[in-house]
KEDOTI-755395 format. One record per residue (C-alpha): residue in one letter; residue number from 1; x, y, z; chain. Coordinates in steps of 0.5 Angstrom, whole numbers. Each point is the difference from the previous one (the first is absolute). Example, Ala and Ser with C-alpha at 12.3 -4.5 7.8 and 13.67 -1.06 7.14 Angstrom:
<recs>
(rec a, 1, (25, -9, 16), A)
(rec s, 2, (2, 7, -2), A)
</recs>
This chain:
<recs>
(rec x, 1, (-40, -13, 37), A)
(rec x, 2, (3, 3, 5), A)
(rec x, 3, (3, 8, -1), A)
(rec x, 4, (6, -4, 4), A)
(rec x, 5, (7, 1, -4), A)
(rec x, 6, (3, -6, -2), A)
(rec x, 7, (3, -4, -7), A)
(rec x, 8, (-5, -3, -6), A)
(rec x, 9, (1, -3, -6), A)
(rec x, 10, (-4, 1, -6), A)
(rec x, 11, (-2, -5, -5), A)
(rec x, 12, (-2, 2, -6), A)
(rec x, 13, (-2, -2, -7), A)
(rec x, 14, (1, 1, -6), A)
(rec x, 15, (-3, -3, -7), A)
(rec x, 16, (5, 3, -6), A)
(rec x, 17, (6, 3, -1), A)
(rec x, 18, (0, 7, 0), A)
(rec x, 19, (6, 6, 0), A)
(rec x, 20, (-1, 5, 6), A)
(rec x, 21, (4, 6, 2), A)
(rec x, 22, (2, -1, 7), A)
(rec x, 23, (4, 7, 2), A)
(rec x, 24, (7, 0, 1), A)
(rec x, 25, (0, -8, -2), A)
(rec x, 26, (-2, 2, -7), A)
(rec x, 27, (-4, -4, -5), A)
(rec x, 28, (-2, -7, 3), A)
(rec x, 29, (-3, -7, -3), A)
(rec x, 30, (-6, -3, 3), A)
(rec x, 31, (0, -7, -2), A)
(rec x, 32, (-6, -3, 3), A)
(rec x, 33, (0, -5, 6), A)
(rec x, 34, (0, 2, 8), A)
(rec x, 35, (4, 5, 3), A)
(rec x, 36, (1, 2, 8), A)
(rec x, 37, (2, 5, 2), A)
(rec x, 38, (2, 1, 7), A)
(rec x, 39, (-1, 8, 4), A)
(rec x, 40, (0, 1, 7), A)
(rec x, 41, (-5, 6, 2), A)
(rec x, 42, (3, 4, 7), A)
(rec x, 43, (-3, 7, -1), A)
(rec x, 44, (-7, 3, 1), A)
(rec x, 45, (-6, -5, -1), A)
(rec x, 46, (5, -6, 0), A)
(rec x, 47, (-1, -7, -4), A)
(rec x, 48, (-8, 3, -1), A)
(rec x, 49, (2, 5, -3), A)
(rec x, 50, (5, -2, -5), A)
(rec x, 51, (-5, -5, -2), A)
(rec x, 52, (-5, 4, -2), A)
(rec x, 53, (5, 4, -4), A)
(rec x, 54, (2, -6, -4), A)
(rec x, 55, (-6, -3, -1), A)
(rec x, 56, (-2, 5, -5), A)
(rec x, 57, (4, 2, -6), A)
(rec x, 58, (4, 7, 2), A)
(rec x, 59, (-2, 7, -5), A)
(rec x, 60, (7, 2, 2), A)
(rec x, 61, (4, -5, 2), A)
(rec x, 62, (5, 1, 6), A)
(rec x, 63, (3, -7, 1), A)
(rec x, 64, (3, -5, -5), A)
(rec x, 65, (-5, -5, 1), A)
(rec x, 66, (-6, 6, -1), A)
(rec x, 67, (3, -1, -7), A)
(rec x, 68, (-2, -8, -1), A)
(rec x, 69, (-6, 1, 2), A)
(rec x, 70, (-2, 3, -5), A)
(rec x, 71, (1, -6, -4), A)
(rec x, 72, (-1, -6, 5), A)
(rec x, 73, (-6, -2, 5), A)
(rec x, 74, (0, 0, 7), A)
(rec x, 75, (-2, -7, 2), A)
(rec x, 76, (4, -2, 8), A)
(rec x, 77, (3, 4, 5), A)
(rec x, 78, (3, -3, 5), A)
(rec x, 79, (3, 4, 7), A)
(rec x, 80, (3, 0, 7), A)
(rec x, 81, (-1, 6, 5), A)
(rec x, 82, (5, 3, 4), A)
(rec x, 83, (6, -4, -5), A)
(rec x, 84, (5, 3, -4), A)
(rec x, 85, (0, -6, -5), A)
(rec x, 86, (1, 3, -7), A)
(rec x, 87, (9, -2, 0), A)
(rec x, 88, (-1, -6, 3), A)
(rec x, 89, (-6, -2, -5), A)
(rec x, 90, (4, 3, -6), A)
(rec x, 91, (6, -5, 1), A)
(rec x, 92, (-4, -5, 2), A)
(rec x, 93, (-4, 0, -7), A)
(rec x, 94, (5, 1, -4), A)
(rec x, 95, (2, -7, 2), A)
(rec x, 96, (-7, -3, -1), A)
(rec x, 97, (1, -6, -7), A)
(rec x, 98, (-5, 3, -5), A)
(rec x, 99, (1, 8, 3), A)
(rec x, 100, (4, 4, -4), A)
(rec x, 101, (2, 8, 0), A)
(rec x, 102, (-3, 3, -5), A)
(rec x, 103, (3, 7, 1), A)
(rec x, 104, (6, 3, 3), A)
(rec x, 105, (-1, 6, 5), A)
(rec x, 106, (-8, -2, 0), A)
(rec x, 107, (-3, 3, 7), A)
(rec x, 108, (7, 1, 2), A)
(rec x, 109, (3, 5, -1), A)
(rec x, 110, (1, 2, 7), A)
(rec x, 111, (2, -6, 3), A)
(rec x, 112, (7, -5, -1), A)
(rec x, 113, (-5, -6, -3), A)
(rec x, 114, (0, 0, -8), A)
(rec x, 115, (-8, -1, 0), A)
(rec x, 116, (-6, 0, 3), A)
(rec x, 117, (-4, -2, -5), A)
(rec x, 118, (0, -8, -4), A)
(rec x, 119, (-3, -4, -4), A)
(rec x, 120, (-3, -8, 0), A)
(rec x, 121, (-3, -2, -6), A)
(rec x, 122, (-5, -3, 5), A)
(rec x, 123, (-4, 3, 4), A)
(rec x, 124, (2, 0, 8), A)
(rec x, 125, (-1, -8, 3), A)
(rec x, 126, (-1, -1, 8), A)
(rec x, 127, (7, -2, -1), A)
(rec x, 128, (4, 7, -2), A)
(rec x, 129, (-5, 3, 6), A)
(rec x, 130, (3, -5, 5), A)
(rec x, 131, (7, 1, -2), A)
(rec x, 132, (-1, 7, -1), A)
(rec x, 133, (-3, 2, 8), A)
(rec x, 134, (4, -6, 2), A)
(rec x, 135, (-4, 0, 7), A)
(rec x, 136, (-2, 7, 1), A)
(rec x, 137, (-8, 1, 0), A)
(rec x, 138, (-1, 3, -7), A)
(rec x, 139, (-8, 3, -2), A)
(rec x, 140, (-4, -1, -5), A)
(rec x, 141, (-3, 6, -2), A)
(rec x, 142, (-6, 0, -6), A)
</recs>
């Protein structure tokens, strides 16, 4: 994993339902099954360090995302260095059959998109990664 800056996605699981409070969003339910969410990480420490943040549960959590992961795990990340992704990746997501939004305004409350966050009731196939990076050289990160 490079400290470079780029776009990544998260896919996480979750295996129950569960109410969490997410800031300003208020109270949310976690359904189970699949969620991505798409973030980009441009600052000091670029895709490694944000990583490193969300691979464990924040104590006092900044970002949206820090609240579901309190309650899903971690189990794929996907990246592009040196990209800024995440509208693009949104919009496309958003078109995907068997993909869905399950929260206006998640992950992107400083941007025009209407969420970075998705849920799938399937785990991520070789064919939603495809589609997804549509030609760009996407990592793996373990």
């Amino acid at each position: 994993m490079k400290n470079a800056p780029g776009t990544y996605v998260l896919a996480l699981h979750c295996d129950r339902g569960e109410s969490i409070e997410v800031g300003r969003l208020g109270r949310l339910t976690v359904i189970p099954g699949y969620y991505l969410y798409i973030g980009s990480a441009f600052g000091p420490g670029g895709v490694a360090a944000r990583i490193k943040h969300h691979s464990k549960s924040a104590s006092r959590p900044h970002w949206h995302i820090d609240y579901l992961r309190r309650v899903c795990e971690l189990v794929d990340v996907r990246c592009v260095y040196n990209e800024k992704r995440e509208h693009d990746w949104a919009r496309r997501l958003a078109n995907m059959k068997g993909v869905t939004a399950p929260f206006s305004g998640f992950g992107s409350s400083d941007c025009d998109c209407d969420t970075h966050l998705f849920f799938s009731e399937h785990k991520a196939g070789a064919k939603l990664w495809r589609e997804l990076f549509q030609g760009l050289p996407a990592v793996v990160l373990e």
